[in-house]
C-alpha angles and dihedrals in degrees: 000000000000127000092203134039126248101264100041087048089050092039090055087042092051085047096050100049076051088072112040116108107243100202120021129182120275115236109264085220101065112354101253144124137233115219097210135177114239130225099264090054092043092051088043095054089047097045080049088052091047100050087037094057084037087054096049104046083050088058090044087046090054108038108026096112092055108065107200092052098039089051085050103040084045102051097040092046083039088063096049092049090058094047089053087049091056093051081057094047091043090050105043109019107035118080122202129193135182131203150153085256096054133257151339139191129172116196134159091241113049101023123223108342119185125187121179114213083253093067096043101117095188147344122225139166122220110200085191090068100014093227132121115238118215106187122196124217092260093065111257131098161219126228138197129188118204095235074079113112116230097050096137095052086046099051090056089056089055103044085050092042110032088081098066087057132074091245085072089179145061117235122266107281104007102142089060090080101053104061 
């Protein structure tokens, strides 16, 4: 169930690919580089969360008396709901670095997590969640949606480090994302 038509959810995709910033400076300190959301991304995902709980506490209202609606609405609302709470995790609490050494990610969740470009297994691109995948050879993973700023500066490290991993290759149409 979309909030949005086709067109308006496009047309804020299209706007928010608009703001992010494409190279960014590396750290003086180490030489590397922060993939960070920007402001516009950040405002969007929490305006998504409000009108997503909103949106779920309306369909309870309503249905709650009749049970096999109330359980359908609600799950379907309730996932959305979920997928509007991991944007917010991804853009505030996820920190994402790049460097010549490989990369870096700080969550909550999982803690620091550093994968050098030798250990990268393989590179995909998931158009569900817009987001590139670089999996390490124990099995997790890092991944990086292109709302991210730095792209561009991203996308040189990879094309002069992808070649000491496993992965050897950067995914179809990669390059398409960092303009």
């Amino acid at each position: 169930m979309s909030v949005l038509p086709h067109d308006e959810t496009q047309a804020l995709l299209s706007w928010l690919l608009d703001r992010r910033v494409g190279l960014v400076e590396p750290d003086g300190a180490d030489g590397s580089i922060t993939l960070s959301f920007g402001k516009a991304y950040q405002a969007t995902v929490l305006l998504l969360v409000a009108l997503a709980t909103v949106m779920w506490v309306f369909v309870a209202a309503v249905s709650y008396r009749e049970t096999g609606l109330f359980v359908a609405l609600g799950a379907a609302f309730g996932l959305l709901w979920i997928a509007t709470l991991y944007g917010v995790y991804d853009g505030f609490f996820i920190r994402v670095k790049a460097s010549s050494r490989g990369l870096e990610s700080v969550s909550p969740l999982f803690g620091l997590r550093s994968l050098p470009w030798e250990e990268v297994k393989s590179v995909s691109y998931a158009s569900h969640g817009n987001w590139y995948t670089f999996k390490s050879g124990q099995g997790w993973a890092i991944r990086i949606s292109i709302y991210r700023n730095g792209l561009t500066s991203f996308a040189k490290l990879v094309s002069s480090n992808i070649g000491r991993s496993p992965a050897r290759f950067t995914p179809p149409k990669f390059y398409a994302h960092t303009a």
